[in-house]
C-alpha positions as CSV (number, residue, x, y, z in Angstrom):
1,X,-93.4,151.1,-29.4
2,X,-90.5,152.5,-31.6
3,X,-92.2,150.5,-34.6
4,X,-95.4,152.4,-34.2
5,X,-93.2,155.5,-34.3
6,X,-91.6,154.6,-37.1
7,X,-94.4,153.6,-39.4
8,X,-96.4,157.0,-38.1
9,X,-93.5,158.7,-39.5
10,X,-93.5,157.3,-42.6
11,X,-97.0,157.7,-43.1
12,X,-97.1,161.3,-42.5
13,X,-94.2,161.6,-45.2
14,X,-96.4,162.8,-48.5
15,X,-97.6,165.4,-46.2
16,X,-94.2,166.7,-45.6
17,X,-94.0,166.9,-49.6
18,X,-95.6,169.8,-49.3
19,X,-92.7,171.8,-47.5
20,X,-90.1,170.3,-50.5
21,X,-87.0,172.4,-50.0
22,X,-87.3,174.9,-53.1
23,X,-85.6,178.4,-54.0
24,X,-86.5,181.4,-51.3
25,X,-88.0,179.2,-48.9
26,X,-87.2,177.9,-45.5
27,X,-84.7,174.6,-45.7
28,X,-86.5,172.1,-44.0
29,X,-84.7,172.0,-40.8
30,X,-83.4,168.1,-39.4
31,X,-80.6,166.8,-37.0
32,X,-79.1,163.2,-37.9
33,X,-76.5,161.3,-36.2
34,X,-72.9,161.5,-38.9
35,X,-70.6,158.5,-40.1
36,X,-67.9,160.8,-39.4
37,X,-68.5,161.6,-35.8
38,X,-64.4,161.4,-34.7
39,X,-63.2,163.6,-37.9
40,X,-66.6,166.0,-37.5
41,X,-66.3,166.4,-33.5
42,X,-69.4,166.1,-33.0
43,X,-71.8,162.5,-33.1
44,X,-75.2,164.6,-34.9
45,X,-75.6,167.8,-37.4
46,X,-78.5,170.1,-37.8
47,X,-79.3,172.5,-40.3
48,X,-79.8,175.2,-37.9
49,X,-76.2,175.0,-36.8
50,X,-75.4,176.7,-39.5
51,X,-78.3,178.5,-40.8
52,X,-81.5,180.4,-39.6
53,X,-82.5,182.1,-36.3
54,X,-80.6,180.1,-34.0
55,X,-77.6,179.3,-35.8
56,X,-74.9,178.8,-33.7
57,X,-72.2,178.9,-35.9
58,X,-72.2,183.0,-36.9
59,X,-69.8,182.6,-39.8
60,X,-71.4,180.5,-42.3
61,X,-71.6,182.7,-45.7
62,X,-73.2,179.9,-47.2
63,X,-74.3,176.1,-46.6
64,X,-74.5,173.2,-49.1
65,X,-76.0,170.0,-48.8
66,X,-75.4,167.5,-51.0
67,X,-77.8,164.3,-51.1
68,X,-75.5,161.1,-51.9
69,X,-75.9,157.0,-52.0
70,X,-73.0,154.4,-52.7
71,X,-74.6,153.2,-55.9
72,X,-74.5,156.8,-56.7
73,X,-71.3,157.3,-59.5
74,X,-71.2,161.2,-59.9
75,X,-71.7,161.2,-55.8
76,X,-68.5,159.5,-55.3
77,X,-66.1,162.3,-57.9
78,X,-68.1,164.9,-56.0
79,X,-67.1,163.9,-52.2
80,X,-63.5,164.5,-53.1
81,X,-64.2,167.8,-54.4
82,X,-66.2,169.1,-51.9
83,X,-63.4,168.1,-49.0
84,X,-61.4,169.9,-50.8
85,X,-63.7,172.8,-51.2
86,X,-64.0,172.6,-47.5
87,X,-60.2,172.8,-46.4
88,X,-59.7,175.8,-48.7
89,X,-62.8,178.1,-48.4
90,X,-63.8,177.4,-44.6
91,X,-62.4,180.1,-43.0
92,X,-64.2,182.4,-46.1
93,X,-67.6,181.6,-44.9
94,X,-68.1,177.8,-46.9
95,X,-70.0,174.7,-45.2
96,X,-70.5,171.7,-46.6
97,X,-73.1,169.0,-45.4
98,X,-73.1,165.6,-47.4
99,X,-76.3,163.6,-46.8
100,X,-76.3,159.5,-47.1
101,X,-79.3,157.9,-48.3
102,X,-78.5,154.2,-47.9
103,X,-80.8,152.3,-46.0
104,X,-79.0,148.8,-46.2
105,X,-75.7,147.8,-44.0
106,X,-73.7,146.9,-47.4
107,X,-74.3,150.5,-48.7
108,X,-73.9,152.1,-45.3
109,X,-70.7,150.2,-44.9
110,X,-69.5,151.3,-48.3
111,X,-70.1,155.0,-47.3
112,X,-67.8,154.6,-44.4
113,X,-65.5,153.1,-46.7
114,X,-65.6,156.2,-49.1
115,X,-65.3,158.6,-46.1
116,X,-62.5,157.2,-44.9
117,X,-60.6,157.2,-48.5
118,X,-61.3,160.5,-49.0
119,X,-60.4,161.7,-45.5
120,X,-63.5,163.6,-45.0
121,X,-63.7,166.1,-42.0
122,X,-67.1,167.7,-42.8
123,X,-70.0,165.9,-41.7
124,X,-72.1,162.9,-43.4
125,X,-75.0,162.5,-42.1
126,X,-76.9,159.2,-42.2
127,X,-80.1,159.5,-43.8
128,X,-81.0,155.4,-43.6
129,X,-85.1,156.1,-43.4
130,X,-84.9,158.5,-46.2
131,X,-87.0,161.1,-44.2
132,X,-85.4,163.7,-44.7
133,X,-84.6,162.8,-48.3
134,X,-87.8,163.2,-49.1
135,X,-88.4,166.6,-47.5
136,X,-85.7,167.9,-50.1
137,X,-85.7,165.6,-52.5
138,X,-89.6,164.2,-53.3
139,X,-90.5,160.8,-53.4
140,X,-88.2,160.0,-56.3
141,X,-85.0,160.9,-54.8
142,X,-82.9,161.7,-57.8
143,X,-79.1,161.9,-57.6
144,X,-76.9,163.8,-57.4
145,X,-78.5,166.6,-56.1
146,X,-77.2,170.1,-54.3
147,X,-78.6,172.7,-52.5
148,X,-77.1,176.2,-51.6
149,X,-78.4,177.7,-48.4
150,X,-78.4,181.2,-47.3
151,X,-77.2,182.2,-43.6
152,X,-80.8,183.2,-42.8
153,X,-82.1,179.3,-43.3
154,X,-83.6,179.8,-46.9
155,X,-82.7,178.3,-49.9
156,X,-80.6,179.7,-52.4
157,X,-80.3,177.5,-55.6
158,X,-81.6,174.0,-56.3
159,X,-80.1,171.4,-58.7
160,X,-82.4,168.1,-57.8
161,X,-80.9,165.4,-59.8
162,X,-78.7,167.9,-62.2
163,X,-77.4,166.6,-65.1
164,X,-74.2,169.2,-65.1
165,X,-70.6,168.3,-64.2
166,X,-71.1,169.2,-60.4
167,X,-67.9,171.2,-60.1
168,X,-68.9,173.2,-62.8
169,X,-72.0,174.4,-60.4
170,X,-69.9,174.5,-57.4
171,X,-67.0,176.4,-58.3
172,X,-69.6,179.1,-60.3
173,X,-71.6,179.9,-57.4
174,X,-69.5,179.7,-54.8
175,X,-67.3,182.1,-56.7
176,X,-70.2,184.3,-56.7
177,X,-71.3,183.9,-52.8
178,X,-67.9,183.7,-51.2
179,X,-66.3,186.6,-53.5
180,X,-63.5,184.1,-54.2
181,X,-62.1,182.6,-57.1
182,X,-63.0,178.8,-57.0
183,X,-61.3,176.2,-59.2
184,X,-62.4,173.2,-60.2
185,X,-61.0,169.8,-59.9
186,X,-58.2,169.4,-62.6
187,X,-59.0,166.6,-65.4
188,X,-58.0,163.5,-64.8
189,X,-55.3,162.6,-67.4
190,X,-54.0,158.6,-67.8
191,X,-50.9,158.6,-68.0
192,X,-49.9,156.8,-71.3
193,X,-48.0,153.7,-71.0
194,X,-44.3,153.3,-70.7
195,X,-42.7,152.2,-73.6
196,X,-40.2,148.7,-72.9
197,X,-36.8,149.6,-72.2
198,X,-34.6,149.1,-75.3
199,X,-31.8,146.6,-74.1
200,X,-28.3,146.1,-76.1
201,X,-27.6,142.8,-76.9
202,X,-24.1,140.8,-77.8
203,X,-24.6,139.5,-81.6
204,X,-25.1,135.7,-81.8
205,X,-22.1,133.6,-82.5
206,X,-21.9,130.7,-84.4
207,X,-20.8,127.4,-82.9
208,X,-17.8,125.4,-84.6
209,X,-18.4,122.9,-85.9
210,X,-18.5,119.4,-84.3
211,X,-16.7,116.7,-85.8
212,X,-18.3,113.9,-87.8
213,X,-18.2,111.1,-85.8
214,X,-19.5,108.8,-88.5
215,X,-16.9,108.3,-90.5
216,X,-14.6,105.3,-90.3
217,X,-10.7,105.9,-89.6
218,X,-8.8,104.3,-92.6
219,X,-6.8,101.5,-92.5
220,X,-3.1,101.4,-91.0
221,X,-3.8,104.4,-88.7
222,X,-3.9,104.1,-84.7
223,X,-7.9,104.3,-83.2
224,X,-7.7,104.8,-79.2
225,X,-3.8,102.8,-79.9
226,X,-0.9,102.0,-82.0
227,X,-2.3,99.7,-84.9
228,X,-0.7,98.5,-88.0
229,X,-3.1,96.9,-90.6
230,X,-6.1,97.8,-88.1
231,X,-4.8,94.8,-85.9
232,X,-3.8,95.6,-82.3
233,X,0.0,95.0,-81.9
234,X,1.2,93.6,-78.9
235,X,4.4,93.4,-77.1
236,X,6.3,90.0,-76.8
């Protein structure tokens, strides 16, 4: 039974193409169970939490929902950023919603990983059939992509697959929605090696000289005891 479900949900998927999320239209609306369930509070997130008619959560000035995947290399400098977004613009309004896309247990288990590095409290949703992927995204699912939505449930902005530092797009139109100034992430500078420690040393001394062992002692003088001639003398 669930794998007839499951394949008439996949098969009604180009229809859904039709309602792709885009600018001043409804967000297509989902609930998904999170990775983060402990941190978030709460074991499933829906867009309608937080937007729309029957939002529950009244203070939302804006929502973003950022689609991410494991294999994805500006995803992972963006989660970072937007936890940190989310600790200092909650309480004006901000919500974030990050959206996983892996459909394999190594990718879904390097999510976890990435959540759990980055001490993420705002919910990551586990998109493992790509349904709702492809409501927002198309069938081509480029990464990374963001999507601003309005308190009323419709879409603000769009960047599908943006080729833009993403925290250039963030912190400008969040400044502009929230009435805040929003930084963005300062550079990453490597720090230039040390240099080796300079350490004083004694200057080298010479060793005397050994004696020459080779040569023979001349005659008439005592060699390990009194000699005269070279002969041993002996007492009588």
């Amino acid at each position: 039974m669930t794998r007839l479900v499951l394949v008439a949900a996949l098969v009604a998927l180009p229809a859904l193409a039709e309602d792709l999320a885009e600018v001043d239209k409804s967000a297509p609306t989902f609930r998904l169970p999170v990775y983060n369930a402990k941190e978030f509070g709460e074991s499933t997130v829906a867009i309608d939490t937080y937007a729309g008619l029957e939002a529950t959560d009244k203070k939302t000035k804006v929502l973003v929902v950022s689609f991410m995947a494991s294999f994805c290399g500006p995803c992972k400098k963006e989660m970072p950023y937007l936890q940190t977004l989310h600790e200092k613009h909650k309480d004006q309004g901000l919500r974030v919603m990050m959206v996983a896309i892996d459909t394999e247990p190594e990718g879904q288990k390097l999510v976890e990983e990435l959540i759990a590095q980055n001490k993420v409290t705002f919910p990551v949703a586990k998109d493992r059939f790509n349904i709702v992927a492809r409501r927002w995204l198309g069938t081509q699912s480029p990464l990374p992509s963001l999507f601003f939505v309005r308190p009323n449930g419709t879409v603000a902005s769009v960047h599908r697959g943006y080729s833009k530092d993403g925290a250039e797009v963030l912190a400008t139109e969040l400044s502009q929605v929230l009435g805040v100034t929003v930084e963005k992430p300062a550079p990453v500078v490597e720090k230039a090696p040390e240099p080796a420690p300079v350490v004083d040393t004694p200057p080298a001394v010479a060793d005397p000289p050994k004696p020459d062992t080779t040569k023979k002692p001349p005659k008439g003088k005592a060699v390990g005891g009194d000699a005269v001639g070279g002969k041993k003398k002996t007492k009588t």
